[in-house]
N, C-alpha and C positions, 0 to 999 in steps of 0.2 A: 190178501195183499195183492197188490199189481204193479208188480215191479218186471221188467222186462228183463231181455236177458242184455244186455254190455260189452259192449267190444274190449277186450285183453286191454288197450293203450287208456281205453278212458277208465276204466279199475286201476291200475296201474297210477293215474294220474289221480284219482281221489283217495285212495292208501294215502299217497303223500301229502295231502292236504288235510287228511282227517284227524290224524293224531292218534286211531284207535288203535286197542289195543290188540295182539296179533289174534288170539281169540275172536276179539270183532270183526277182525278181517277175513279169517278163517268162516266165519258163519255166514260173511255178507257174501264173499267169495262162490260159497257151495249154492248158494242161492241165485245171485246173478247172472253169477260165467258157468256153473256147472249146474243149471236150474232142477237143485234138489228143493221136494218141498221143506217150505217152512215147520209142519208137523216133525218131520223125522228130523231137523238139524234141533229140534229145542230138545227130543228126547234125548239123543247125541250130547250135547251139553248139557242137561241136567236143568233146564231153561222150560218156563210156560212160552207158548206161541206168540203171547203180546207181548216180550219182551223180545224176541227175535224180529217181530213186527218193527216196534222200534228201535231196534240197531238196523235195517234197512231203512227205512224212512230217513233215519239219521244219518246214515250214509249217502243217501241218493241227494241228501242236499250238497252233496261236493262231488257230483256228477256233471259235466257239461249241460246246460240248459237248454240248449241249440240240437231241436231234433228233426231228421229228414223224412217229411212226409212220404206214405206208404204210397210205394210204387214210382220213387226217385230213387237215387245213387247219388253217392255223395262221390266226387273226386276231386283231386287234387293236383293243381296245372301252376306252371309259372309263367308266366305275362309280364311284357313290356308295362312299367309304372301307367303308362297314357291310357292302358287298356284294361287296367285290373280294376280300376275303380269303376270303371262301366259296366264289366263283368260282375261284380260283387253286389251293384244297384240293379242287373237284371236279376240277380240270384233272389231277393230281397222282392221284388214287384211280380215274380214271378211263385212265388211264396205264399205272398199276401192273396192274390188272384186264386191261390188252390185253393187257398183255406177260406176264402170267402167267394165262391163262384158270383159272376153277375149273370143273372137270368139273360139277361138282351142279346 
């Protein structure tokens, strides 16, 4: 699997989206936030590894999409309305730029 590990607020935030049940959350939990492997949680539950496979996978689709390229910091500022929308368009172009460098 390659799932990373997850900040406490965005687990927090896909529990409540997910519906699962406390069991799945318990498994996705030790795996994410507490990065136990996948081998020892299936034995733990009485579970094969492809099935712990997919209760992460299934999970990570109610994870924030939006993730900050290695060697950034993400923070969080409040701005004048005139100047957050500029601020949000350099975030954006400055984004696009890492991830596709231009040789010139």
């Amino acid at each position: 699997m390659n799932e990373k590990k997850i900040k406490p607020e965005e687990f927090d935030q896909a529990v409540k989206l997910s519906g699962f049940s406390e069991r799945d959350i318990n498994i996705c939990k030790s795996i994410l936030i507490d990065e136990a492997l996948a081998v020892d949680i299936a034995s733990l539950y009485g579970i094969g590894t492809p099935r712990v496979s997919q209760i992460i996978n299934k999970f990570q689709e109610f994870l924030p999409q939006e993730s900050v390229p290695p060697g950034w910091r993400e923070i969080t500022v409040s701005l004048p309305v005139g100047v957050a929308g500029a601020v949000e368009q350099l975030s954006v172009t400055l984004k696009k730029e890492w991830e596709s460098p231009n040789d010139s």
